[in-house]
C-alpha positions as CSV (number, residue, x, y, z in Angstrom):
1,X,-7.7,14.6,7.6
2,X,-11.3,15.8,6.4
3,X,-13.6,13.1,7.1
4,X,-17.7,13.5,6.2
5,X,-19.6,15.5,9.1
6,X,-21.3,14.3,11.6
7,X,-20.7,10.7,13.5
8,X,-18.3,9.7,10.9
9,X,-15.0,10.3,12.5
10,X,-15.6,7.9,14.9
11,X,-16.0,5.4,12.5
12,X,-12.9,6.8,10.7
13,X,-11.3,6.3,14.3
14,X,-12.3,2.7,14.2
15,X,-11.7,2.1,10.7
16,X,-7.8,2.8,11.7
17,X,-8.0,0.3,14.7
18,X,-9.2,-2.2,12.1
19,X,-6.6,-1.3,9.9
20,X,-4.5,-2.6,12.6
21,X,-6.5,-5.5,13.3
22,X,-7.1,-6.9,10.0
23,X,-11.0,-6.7,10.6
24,X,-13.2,-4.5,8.4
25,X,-16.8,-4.2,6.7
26,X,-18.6,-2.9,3.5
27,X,-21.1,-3.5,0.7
28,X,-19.4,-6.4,-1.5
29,X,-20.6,-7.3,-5.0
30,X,-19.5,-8.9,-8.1
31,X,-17.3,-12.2,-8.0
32,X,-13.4,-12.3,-6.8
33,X,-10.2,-13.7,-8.5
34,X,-13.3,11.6,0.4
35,X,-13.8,14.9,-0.3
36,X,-11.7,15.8,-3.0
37,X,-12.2,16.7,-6.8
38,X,-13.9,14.1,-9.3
39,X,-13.2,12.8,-12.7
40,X,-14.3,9.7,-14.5
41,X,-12.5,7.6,-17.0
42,X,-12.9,3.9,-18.2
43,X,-10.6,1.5,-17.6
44,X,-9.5,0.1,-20.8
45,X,-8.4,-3.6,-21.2
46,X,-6.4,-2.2,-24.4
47,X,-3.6,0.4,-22.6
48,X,-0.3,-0.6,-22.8
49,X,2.2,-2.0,-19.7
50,X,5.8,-2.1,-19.1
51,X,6.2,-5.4,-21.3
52,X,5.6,-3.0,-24.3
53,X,6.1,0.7,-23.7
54,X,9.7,0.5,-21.4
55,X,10.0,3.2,-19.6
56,X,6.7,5.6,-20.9
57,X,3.1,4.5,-20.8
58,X,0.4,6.0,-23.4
59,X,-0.5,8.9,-20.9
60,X,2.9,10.3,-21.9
61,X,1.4,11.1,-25.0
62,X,-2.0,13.0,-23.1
63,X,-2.2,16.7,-21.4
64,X,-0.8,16.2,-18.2
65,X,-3.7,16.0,-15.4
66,X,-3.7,18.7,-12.5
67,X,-1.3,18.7,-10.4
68,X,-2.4,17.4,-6.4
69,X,-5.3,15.0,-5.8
70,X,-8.3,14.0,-6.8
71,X,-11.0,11.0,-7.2
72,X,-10.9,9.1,-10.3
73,X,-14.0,6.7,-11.2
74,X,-13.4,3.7,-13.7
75,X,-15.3,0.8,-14.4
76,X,-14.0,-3.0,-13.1
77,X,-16.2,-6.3,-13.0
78,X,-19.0,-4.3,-14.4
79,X,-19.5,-1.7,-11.2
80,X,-18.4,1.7,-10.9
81,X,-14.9,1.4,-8.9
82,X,-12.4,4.7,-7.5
83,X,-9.2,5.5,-6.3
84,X,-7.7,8.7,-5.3
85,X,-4.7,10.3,-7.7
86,X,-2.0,12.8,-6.5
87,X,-0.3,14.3,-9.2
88,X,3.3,15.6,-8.1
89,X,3.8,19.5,-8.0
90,X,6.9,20.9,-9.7
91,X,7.7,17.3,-10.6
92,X,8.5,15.6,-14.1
93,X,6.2,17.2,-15.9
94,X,4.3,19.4,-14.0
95,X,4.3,21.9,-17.0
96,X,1.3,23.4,-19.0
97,X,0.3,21.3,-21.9
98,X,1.6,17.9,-22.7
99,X,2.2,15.3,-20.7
100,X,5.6,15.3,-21.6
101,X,7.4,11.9,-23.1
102,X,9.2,9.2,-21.6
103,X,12.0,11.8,-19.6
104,X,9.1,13.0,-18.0
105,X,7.7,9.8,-16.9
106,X,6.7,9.6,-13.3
107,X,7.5,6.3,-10.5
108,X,4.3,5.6,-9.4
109,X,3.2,4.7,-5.9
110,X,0.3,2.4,-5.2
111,X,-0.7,2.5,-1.5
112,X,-3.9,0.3,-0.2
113,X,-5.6,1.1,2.6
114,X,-6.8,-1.7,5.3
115,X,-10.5,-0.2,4.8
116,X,-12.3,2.9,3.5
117,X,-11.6,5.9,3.3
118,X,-9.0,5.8,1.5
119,X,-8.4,9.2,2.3
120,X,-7.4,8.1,5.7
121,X,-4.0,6.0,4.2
122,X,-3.1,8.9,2.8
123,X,-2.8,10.5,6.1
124,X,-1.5,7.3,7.7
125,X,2.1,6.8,5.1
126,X,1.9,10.8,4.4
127,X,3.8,10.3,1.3
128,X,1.5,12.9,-0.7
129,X,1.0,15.0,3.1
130,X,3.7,17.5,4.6
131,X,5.8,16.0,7.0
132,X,6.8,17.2,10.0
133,X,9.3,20.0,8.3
134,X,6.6,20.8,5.5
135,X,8.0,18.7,3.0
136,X,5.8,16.3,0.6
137,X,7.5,13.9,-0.1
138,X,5.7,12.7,-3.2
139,X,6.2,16.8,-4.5
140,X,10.2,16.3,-3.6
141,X,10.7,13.4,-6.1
142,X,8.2,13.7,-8.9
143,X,6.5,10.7,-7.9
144,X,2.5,10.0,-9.4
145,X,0.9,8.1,-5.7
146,X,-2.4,6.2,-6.5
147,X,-4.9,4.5,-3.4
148,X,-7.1,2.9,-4.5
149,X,-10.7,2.4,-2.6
150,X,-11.9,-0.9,-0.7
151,X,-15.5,-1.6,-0.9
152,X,-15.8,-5.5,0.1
153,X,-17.9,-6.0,3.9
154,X,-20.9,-4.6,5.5
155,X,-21.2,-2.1,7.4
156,X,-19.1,1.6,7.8
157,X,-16.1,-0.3,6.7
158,X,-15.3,-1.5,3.9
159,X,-12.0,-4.2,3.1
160,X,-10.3,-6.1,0.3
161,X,-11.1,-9.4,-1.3
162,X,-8.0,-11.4,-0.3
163,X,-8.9,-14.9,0.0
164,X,-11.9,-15.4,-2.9
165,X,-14.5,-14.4,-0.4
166,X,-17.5,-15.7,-2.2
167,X,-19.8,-12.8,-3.3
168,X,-16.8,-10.2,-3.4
169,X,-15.4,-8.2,-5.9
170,X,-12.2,-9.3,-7.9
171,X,-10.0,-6.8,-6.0
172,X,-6.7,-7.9,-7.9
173,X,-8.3,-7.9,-11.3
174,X,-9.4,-3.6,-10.2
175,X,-6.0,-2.7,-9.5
176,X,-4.8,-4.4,-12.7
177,X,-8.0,-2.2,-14.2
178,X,-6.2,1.1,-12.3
179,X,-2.8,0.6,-13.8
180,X,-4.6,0.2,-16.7
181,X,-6.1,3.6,-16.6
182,X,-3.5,5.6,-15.0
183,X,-0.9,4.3,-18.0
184,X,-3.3,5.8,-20.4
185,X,-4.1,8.8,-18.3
186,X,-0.8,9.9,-16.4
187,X,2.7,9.8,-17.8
188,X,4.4,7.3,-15.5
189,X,7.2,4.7,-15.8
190,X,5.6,1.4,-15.6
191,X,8.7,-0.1,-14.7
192,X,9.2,1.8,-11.7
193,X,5.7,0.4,-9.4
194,X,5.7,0.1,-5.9
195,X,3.2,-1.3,-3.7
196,X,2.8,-0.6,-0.1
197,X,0.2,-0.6,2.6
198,X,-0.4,-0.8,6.3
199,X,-1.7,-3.4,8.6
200,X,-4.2,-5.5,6.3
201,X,-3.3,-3.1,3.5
202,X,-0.2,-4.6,3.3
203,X,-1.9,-7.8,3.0
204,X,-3.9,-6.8,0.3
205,X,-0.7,-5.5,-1.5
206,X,1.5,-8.6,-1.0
207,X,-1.5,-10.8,-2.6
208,X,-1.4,-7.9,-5.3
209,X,2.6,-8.1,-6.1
210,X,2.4,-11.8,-6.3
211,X,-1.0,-11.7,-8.8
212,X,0.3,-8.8,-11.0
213,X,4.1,-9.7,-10.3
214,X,4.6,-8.2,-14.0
215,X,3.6,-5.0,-13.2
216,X,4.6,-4.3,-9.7
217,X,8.6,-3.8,-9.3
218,X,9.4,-3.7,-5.4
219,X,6.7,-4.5,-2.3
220,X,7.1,-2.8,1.0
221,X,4.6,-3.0,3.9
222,X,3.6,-1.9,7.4
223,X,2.7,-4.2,10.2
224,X,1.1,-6.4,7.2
225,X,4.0,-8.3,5.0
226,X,2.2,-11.1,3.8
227,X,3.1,-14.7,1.6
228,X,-0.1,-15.4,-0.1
229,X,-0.8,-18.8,-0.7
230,X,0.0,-20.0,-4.4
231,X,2.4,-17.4,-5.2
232,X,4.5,-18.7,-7.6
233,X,7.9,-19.8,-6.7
234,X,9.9,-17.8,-9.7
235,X,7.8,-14.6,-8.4
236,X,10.8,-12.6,-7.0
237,X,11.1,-9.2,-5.8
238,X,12.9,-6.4,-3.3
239,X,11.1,-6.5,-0.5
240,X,11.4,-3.9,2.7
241,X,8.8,-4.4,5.9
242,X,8.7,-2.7,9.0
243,X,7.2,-4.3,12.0
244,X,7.0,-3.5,15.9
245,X,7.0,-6.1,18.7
246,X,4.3,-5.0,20.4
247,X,2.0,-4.7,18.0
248,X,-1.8,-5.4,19.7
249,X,-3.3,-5.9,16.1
250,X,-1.2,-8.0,13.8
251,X,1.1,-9.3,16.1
252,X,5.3,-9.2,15.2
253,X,4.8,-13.8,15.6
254,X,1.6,-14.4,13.5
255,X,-2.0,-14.4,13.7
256,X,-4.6,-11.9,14.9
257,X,-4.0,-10.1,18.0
258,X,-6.6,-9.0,21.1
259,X,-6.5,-5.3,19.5
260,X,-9.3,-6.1,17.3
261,X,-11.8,-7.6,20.1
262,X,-13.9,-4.6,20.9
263,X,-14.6,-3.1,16.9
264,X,-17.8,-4.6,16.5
265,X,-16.9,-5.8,12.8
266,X,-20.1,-7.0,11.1
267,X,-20.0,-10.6,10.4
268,X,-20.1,-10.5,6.7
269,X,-16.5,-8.4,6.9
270,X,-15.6,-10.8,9.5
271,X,-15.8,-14.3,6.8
272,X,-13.3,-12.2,4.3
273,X,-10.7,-11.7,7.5
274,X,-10.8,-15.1,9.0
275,X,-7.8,-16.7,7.0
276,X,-5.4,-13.9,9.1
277,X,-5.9,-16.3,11.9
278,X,-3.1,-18.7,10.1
279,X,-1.0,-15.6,9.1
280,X,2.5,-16.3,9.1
281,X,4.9,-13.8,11.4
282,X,6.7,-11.0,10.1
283,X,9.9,-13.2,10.3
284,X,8.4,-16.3,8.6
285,X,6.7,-13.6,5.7
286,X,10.1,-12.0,5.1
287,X,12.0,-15.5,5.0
288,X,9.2,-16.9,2.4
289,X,10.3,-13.3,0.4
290,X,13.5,-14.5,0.6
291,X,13.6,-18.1,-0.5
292,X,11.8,-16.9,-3.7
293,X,14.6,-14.5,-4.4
294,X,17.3,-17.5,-3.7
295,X,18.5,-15.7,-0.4
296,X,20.3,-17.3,2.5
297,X,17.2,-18.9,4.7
298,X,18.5,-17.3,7.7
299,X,18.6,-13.2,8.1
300,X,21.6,-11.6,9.5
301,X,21.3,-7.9,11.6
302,X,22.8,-5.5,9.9
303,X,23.9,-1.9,11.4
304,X,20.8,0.8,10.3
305,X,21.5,4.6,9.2
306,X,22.8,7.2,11.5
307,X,19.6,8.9,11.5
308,X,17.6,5.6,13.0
309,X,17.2,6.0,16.7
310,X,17.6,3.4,19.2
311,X,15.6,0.2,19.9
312,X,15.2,-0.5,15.6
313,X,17.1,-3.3,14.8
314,X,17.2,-4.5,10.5
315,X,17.0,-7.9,9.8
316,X,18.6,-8.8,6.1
317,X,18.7,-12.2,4.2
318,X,22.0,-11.8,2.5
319,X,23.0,-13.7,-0.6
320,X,19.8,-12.9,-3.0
321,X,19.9,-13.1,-6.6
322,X,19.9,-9.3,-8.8
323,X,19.8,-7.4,-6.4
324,X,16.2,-9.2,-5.1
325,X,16.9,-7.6,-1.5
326,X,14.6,-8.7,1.3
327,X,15.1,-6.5,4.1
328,X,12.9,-6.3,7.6
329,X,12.7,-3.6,10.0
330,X,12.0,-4.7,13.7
331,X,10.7,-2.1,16.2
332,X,11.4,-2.9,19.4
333,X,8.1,-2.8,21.7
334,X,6.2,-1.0,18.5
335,X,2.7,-1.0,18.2
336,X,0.5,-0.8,15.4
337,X,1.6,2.5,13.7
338,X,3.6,3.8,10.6
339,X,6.9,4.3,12.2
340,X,7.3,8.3,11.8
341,X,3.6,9.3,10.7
342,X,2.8,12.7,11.1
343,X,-1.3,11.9,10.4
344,X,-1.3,8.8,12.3
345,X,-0.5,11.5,15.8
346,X,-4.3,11.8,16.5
347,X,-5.3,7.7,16.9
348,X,-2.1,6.7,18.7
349,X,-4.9,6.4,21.9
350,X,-6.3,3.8,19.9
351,X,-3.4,2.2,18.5
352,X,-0.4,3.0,20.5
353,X,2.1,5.6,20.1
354,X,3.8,6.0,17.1
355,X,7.8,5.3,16.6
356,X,9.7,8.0,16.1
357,X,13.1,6.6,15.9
358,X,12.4,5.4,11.9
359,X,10.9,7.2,9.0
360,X,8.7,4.2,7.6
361,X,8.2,6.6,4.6
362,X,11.4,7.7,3.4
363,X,13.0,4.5,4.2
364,X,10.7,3.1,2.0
365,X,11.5,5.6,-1.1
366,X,14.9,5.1,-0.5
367,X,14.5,1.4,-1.1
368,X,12.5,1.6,-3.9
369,X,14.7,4.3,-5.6
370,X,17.7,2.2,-5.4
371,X,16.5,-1.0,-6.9
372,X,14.0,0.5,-10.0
């Protein structure tokens, strides 16, 4: 991944352990709820969502953007805010003049980093970076992948606002800002939304599918499924995780693990990361999925695909309502990695080794295809 020069891929290095940790720092402002090309746009309160366009948003009416990625700059809560865009090559769309119509529009992928950069996410789930056969996997099925950047904290990195944190920008109300602008921007399908992250990322993007729930159609997470506090009861949706046992970080039973002890957070970042103390397991998260989507409280294990290797086990609560699946991958004696990452090679001295027996990534699409 290209990183800034100098001493910052050490920070990057410990930006990923955080990841893992769910402990992180940055400059935070406002009140709550790298390298690549740049282009601005404002995010407009006034562009339409799946409740009124079906299956095309307003972008399908614009010159389709470039295809591959770049940084795109909005406004939210008064402050300049950014996220990174991949546009799919060869996908739906990826033709010379307009953006197309609603045949042409996009699934779009919103994956949150743990902490800045958000560049470093993108290397971690790989679904807009060749895997190990070449393949993106973002290119293969037309999909439009959006991550947006952190910015709450002190220090070299920077987190989300998940719990209110009192001087911190109003994270949710940004990403509602982002679907905002890539509706009006990009010709996507704003029925077809998932939201995914790793470690503290997938936090962030449980708190997000609960606070948008209209917008965001299926939730799957890394070593990070999360039930939020307050969210709603009725709030139901599919809902895949994949966790490993021996995760150092965000441990497989709840709380904050001994991973974390050495990163030298800053103490501002630390007061926005204190409530993962009380986190629930990855069980306990899964079965509070499940009860909202009327499943049976216990999970049966169900056989995985042919192409899982041994020592992953699936753990499924049967008997959900419309097809409100809630589905949970164990990793035997895992540690804090995306099962199958190709980027995530280089830190696995800091955060263990990663699986290889499951494709986090492709799993995931698989899910999300089936059920939007």
């Amino acid at each position: 991944m290209t990183l800034l020069a100098g001493g910052r891929i050490v920070t990057g290095m410990a930006a990923i352990a955080l990841t893992l940790a769910g402990c992180g720092g940055g400059d935070g402002a406002a009140s709550n709820p790298a390298s690549v090309p740049s282009t601005s746009s404002a995010a407009s309160a006034t562009s339409t969502s799946a409740a009124t366009t079906g299956a095309a948003s307003g972008g399908c009416e614009a010159k389709r953007p470039e295809p591959g990625e770049s940084m795109v700059t909005i406004t939210s809560g008064g402050r300049e805010r950014s996220y990174l865009r991949y546009i799919p090559r060869g996908g739906p769309g990826d033709v010379d003049g307009d953006g197309g119509g609603a045949g042409d529009a996009a699934p779009l992928v919103l994956d949150f980093p743990a902490y800045s950069p958000a560049e470093m996410e993108t290397e971690f789930s790989g679904f807009t970076k060749a895997d190990a056969d070449g393949s993106v996997l973002a290119d293969e099925v037309g999909a439009v992948v959006v991550t947006p950047e952190p910015v709450n904290g002190a220090g070299a990195l920077l987190t989300w606002n998940y719990v209110d944190t009192d001087g911190w920008t109003d994270d949710v109300a940004f990403v509602a800002d982002v679907l905002d602008d890539v509706e009006a921007t990009t010709c996507i399908d704003p029925e077809r939304v998932l939201a995914t992250g790793f470690a503290v990322g997938g936090v962030f993007a449980s708190i997000v599918t609960c606070g948008l729930s209209d917008r965001i159609a299926v939730l799957a997470t890394v070593s990070g499924l999360y039930d939020p506090k307050g969210c709603a009861p009725d709030v139901a949706k599919p809902v895949l995780s994949f966790h490993g046992t021996g995760d150092r970080f965000i441990p497989f039973d709840g709380g904050i693990g001994e991973g974390p002890a050495n990163l030298g957070l800053s103490p501002e970042t630390t007061a926005g990361l204190t409530f993962m103390l009380e986190r629930p397991g990855a069980l306990a998260s899964s079965a509070a999925w499940a009860k909202r989507a009327g499943c049976d409280a216990e999970p049966i294990e169900e056989s995985t695909a042919e192409e899982v290797g041994p020592g992953v086990s699936l753990q499924v609560w049967p008997g959900c309502r419309d097809d409100m699946d809630v589905e949970l991958y164990v990793i035997d004696g895992g540690e804090h990695s995306w099962p199958g990452s190709v980027g995530m090679g280089a830190y696995e001295g800091l955060l263990g080794p990663v699986s290889t027996q499951i494709d986090a990534t492709r799993v995931i699409w698989d899910f999300f295809e089936v059920r939007t």
